[in-house]
N, C-alpha and C positions, 0 to 999 in steps of 0.2 A: 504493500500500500504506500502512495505517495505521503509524502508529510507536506503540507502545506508551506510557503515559506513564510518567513521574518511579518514580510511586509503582509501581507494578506492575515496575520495573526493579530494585529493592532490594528486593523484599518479601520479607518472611520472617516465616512463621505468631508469633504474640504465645507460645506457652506450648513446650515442651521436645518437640522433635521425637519424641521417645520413648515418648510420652504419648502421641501420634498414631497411633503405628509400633503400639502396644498395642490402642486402641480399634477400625484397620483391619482388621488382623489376628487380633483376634478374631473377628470376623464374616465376612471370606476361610475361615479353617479351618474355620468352620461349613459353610460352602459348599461347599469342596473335598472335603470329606470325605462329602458327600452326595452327591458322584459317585461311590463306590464304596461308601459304608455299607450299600447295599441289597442288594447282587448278592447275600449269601449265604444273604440271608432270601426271596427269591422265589418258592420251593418252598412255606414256609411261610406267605408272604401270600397266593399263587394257593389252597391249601387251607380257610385262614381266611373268606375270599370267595368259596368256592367258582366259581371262575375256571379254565380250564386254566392248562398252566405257559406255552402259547405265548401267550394273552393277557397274563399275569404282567410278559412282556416289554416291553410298554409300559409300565410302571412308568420303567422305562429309558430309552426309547424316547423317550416324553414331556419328562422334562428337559434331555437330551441336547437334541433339536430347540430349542425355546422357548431353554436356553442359548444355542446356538450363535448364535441369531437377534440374540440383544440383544447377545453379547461387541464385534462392529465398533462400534454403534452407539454408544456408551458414551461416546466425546466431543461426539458433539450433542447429545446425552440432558443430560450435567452443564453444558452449556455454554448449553442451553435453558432447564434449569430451576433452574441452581444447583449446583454439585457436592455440595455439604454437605446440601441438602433432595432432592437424588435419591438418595444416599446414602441417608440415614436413609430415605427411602421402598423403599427396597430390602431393608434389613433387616427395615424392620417388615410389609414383605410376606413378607419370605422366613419370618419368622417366625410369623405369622399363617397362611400355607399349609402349616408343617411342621405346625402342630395340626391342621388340616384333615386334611394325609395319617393322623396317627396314630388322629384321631377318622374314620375314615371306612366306612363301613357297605356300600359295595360299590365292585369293581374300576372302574368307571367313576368315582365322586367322587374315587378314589385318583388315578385318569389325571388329572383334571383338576385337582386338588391337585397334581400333581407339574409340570406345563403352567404355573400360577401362582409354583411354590415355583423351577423352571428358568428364569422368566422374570426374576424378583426376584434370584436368585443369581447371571443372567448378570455383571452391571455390576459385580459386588463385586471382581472380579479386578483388569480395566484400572484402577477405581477405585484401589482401596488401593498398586499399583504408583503411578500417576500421582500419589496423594499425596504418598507418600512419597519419591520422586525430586524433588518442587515442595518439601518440605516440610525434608529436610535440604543442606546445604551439599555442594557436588561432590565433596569430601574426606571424606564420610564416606557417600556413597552406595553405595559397594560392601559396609558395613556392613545398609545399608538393605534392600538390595537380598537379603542374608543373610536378614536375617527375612521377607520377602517369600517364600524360595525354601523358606523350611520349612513359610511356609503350603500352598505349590500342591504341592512335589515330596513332603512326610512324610506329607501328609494323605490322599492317595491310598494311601499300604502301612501308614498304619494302618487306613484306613475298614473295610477286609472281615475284622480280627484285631476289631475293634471290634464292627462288626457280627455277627458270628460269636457272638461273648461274650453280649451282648444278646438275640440270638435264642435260645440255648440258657437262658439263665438267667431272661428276664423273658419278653416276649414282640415280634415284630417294630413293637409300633406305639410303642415303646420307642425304636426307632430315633430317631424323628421327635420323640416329646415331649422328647428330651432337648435339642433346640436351644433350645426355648423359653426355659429363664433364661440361655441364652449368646446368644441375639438380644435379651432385654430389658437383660442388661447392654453390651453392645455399643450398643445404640440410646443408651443414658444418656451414656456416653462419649463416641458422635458428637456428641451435642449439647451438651456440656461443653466439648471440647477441638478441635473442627476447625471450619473458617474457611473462608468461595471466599476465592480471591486476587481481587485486582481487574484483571487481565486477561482474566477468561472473565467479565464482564460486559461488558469492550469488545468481545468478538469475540462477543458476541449484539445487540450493537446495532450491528456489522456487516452478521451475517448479516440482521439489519430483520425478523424473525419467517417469513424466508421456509425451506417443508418439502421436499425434495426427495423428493416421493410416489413418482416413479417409479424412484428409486435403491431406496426401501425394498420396494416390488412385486419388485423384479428379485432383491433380497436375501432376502427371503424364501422366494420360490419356490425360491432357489437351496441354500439354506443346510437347509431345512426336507428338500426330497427327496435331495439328500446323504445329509444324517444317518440317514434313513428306508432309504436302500439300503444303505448302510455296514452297519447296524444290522439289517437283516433278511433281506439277500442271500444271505449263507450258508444259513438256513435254507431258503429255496424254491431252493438252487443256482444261485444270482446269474443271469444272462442266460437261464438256459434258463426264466426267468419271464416271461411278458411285460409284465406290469408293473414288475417290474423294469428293464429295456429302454428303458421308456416316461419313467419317474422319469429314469433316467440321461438322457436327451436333453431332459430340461426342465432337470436340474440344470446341463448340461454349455453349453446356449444362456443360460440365466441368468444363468449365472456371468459370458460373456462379454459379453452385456448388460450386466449391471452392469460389466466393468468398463469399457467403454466410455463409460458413459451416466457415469458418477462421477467419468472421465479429461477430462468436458467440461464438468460443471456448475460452475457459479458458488459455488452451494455447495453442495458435494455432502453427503452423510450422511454417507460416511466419503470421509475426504480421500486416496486411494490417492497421491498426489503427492507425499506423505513418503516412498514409498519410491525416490526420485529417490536418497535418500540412501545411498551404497555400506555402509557399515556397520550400518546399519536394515536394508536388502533381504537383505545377506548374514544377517545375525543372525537374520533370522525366520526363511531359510529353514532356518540351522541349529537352531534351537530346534521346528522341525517335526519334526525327525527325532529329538532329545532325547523330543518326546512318543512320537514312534515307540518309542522303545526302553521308555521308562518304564511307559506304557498297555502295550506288550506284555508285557514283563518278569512287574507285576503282575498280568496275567491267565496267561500260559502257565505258570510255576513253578506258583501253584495247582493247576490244570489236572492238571498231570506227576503232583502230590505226591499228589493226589487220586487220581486215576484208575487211574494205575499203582503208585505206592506204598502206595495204602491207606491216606493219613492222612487224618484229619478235617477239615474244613474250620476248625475251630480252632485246631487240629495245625500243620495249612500254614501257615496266617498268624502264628501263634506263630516260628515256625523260619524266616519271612521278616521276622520286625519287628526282627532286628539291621542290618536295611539302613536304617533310618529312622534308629539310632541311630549310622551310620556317615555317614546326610547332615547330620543337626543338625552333629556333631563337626568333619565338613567344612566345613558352610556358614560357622561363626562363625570357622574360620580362616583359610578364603579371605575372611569379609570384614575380617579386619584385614591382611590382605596384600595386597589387591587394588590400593593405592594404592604401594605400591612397587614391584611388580611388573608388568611389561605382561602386558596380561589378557591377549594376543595366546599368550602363552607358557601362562597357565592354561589358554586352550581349549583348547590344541592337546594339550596335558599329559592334559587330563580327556578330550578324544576319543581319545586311546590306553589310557588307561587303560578308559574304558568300553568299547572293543574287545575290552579283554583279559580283562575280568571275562566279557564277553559269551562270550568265546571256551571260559572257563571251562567254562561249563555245557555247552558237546558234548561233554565227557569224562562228562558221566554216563550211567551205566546202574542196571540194578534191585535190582546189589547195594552201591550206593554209603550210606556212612552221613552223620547230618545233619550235618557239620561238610563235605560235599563240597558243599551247598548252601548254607548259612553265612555259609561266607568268600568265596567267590563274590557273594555278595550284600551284604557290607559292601560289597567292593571297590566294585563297583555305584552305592550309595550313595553313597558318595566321590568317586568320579566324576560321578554328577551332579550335585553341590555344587561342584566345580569347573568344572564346564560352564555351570552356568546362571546364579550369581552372575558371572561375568566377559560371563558373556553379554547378560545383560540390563543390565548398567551399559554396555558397550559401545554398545548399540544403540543407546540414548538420549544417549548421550555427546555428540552431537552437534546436538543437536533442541532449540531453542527451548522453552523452558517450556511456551505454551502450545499444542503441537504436541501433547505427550507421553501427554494423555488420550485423543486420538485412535490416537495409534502402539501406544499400552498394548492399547488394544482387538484392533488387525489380529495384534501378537504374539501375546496371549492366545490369539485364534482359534485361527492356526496350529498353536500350539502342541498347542489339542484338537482339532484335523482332522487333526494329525499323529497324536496318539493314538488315536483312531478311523478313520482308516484303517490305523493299525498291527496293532489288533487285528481288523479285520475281514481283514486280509492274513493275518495268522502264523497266526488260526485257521482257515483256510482252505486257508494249504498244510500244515495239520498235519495236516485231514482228507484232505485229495487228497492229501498225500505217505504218507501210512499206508496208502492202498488203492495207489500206485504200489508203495510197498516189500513190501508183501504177494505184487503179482504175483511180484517176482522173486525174492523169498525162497520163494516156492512151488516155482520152477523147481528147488531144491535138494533138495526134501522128494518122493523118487523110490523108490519099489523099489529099482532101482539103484543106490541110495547108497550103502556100504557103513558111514558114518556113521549116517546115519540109520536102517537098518535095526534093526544092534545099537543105536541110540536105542530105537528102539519096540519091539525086543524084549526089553529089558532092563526097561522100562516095562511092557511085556504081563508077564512073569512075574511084577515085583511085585505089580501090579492082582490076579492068578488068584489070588495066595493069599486075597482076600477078597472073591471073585466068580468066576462059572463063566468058561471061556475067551473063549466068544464074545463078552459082556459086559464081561470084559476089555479084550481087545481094541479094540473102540469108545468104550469108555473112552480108551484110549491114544490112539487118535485126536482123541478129542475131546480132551485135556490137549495133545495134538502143535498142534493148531488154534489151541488160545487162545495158547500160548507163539508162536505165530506171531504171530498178531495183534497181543501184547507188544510183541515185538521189531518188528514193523515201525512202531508209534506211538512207540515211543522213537527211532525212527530219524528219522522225522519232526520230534520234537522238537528232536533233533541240530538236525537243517536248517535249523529254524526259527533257532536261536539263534546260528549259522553266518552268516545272513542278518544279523541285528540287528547281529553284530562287523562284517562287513563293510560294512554299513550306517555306522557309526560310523568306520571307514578313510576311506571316501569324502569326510567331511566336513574332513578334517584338512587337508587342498590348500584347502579354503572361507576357513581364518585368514588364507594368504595376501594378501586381498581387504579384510580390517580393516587399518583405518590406526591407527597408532601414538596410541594416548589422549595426550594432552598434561594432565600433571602441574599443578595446583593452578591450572587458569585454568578459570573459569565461562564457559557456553555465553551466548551473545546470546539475551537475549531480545527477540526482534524481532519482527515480522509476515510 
């Protein structure tokens, strides 16, 4: 094994780690936030383009895939070509492809805009984490780590209030040209203020220019029809597709391919061998289920507030955005706390608490007013600023500098496979749990009910004052139908968010498995 040298053992970037934390994290937020910026405007791009709404879906579809593809890869990638010039090549594609999507004259340039703009925005994640963990001292990473979490966890519950806004006011290709002077001031700033260290040039003239083709075949195939089932199973009713079926058994052989063929390479594309580490393996698997809740959370609340309450799609997201201002408030004072405190105690603190916020939301029903969804959703917010700042200063806590570009990327991942199979889960059983609870709430709606009957005949009389009996009548019925249907989708909903608390239980037995951070001593940077 090489030994790193002299210089690469002290190094620390020449200008104000701060400067850095600003110029990365401009360009992450852009990103993150164009994983949900679009959902609300699809209706209105499929129109615009005369597209259906199920083509629309690629929109989605599109960046999700190409993301996911490049997030592992992201330490060979900086480490082949330079961190600081694959950076800036990422922005100013990501940039260059947001103009594309917003100039785009039909749904196919849009897909393929969005293919470019998801491939570009994969790296920006592991990137600006991996900076910023190289970039300041161990005693102030859990601070680092704060701004880091406001890019990936705020930017998600604002993207669809944002988007929303945009759509209604300007129009959806608004979306996308607004990145353009925050990717050209972000690109000025990369080239201003950030530096490779000189360790990821010795671990490219390690690796001697050699590519592990057949890691990145196995990864693709695998990562690519995932996302693609996740993403569209619902709609064709998962397995009773057969292509569906068919995806599942390439992505499920792939997977294991890869990680067999990456557990044996010399040098592999991504180095799964970092997760040898007990507090990396635990931490991602925990930050899997973090996306879990987060990606659901953000889609189902909409969903409820929309469907069954009748609020606007700018309505919902308005009356959901005090939960971004409950992770800001959070994140900045778990990151001044986090060095006196064992983060061991903040996770386990913020997976009870996200339990309980979670738990929150199955006390609602269709007469509840917005302060029952609210407070619930600060809570939420707070908790996942305590989850994920101790979470992710943990993970790395123990990893070698230049390990960390590589471990950044397999987190990241997790993190959106966790939220993408959250939301393909919870949407899923909200629809099969609403056609289960219909059956058995049907079982109650009888003749024989004595309930129910003075129900529908208390209903019939009102109706007959302003319509003849018989029409009444099926009136009543019909009105007896929907309120069924109501109540069994909120019941569902119930379930759903039942799930996500208990979800978050499960993971509190996981702290036990983190070992105790050891206070003001820097990790070996070694080989």
């Amino acid at each position: 094994m090489a030994t790193p040298s002299e210089a690469s053992a002290v190094w620390q970037p020449r200008v104000d780690p701060w400067l850095i934390a600003a110029a990365v994290m401009l360009a992450t937020f852009m990103e993150v936030l164009d994983t949900s910026v679009a959902n609300v405007a699809l209706p209105y791009i499929a129109g615009n383009l005369s597209a259906t709404q199920d083509e629309s879906t690629w929109v989605l579809t599109s960046y999700l895939v190409s993301n996911a593809i490049v997030l592992p890869m992201t330490g060979w990638l900086s480490t082949t070509f330079g961190r600081k010039r694959f950076l800036m090549t990422c922005v100013a594609g990501f940039t260059l492809a947001s103009a594309a999507c917003g100039a785009a004259p039909t749904m196919a340039v849009l897909v393929l805009a969005r293919v470019v703009q998801g491939a570009a925005g994969g790296a920006l994640q592991p990137l600006s984490q991996a900076i910023l963990m190289e970039s300041f001292p161990p005693q102030k990473r859990g601070m680092a780590m704060a701004v880091f979490g406001m890019g990936v966890v705020v930017a998600p519950i604002v993207g669809p209030l944002l988007g929303g806004w945009i759509t209604d006011n300007m129009t959806w290709r608004w979306i996308f040209f607004i990145n353009l002077p925050v990717g050209v001031a972000a690109l000025l700033m990369c080239q201003t203020f950030l530096e490779d260290p000189p360790y990821l040039s010795e671990a490219k003239s390690r690796r001697a220019g050699k590519v592990d083709y057949v890691g990145f075949f196995f990864m693709v195939a695998w990562l690519s029809t995932l996302q693609i089932v996740l993403d569209r199973g619902q709609e064709v009713d998962w397995f009773a597709a057969q292509w569906i079926r068919w995806f599942s058994g390439v992505s499920l052989a792939s997977m294991i391919a890869f990680v067999v063929w990456e557990l044996r390479a010399q040098y592999p594309l991504v180095d799964l061998r970092v997760l040898r580490d007990r507090d990396f393996a635990a931490c991602t698997a925990m930050i899997g289920v973090v996306g879990v809740v987060l990606y659901s959370a953000i889609t189902l609340l909409p969903l409820f507030m929309q469907t069954l309450m009748g609020y606007s799609a700018f309505d919902s997201g308005m009356a959901l955005s005090p939960r971004g201002v409950g992770a800001i408030v959070a994140m900045i004072l778990v990151g001044r706390i986090i060095g006196k405190v064992d983060t061991r105690v903040l996770i386990g603190l913020g997976f009870t608490l996200m339990a309980y916020s979670s738990y929150r939301f199955t006390e609602i029903d269709l007469d509840i007013s917005i302060a029952a969804i609210i407070w619930p959703s600060v809570l939420l917010g707070l908790s996942m600023a305590m989850v994920f700042v101790p979470l992710t200063t943990q993970a790395m806590s123990n990893l070698q500098n230049e390990q960390i570009g590589n471990a950044a990327g397999i987190f990241n991942l997790m993190r959106n496979i966790g939220g993408s199979i959250g939301i393909s889960a919870l949407i899923a059983l909200v629809d099969r749990g609403a056609q289960t609870h219909q059956a058995l709430l049907a079982g109650h709606l009888r003749p024989d009910n004595p309930r129910f009957s003075a129900y529908l005949d208390a209903l019939q009389g009102y109706l007959s004052r302003h319509a003849d009996p018989a029409l009444a009548k099926l009136k009543a019925l019909g009105l007896s139908y929907d309120l069924l249907v109501q109540q069994a989708t909120l019941l569902a909903y119930v379930d759903s968010f039942r799930v996500l608390a208990y979800l978050c239980l499960f993971c509190i037995p996981g702290v036990l498995l983190l070992r105790r951070a050891k206070k003001g001593v820097k990790p070996v940077m070694g080989h």
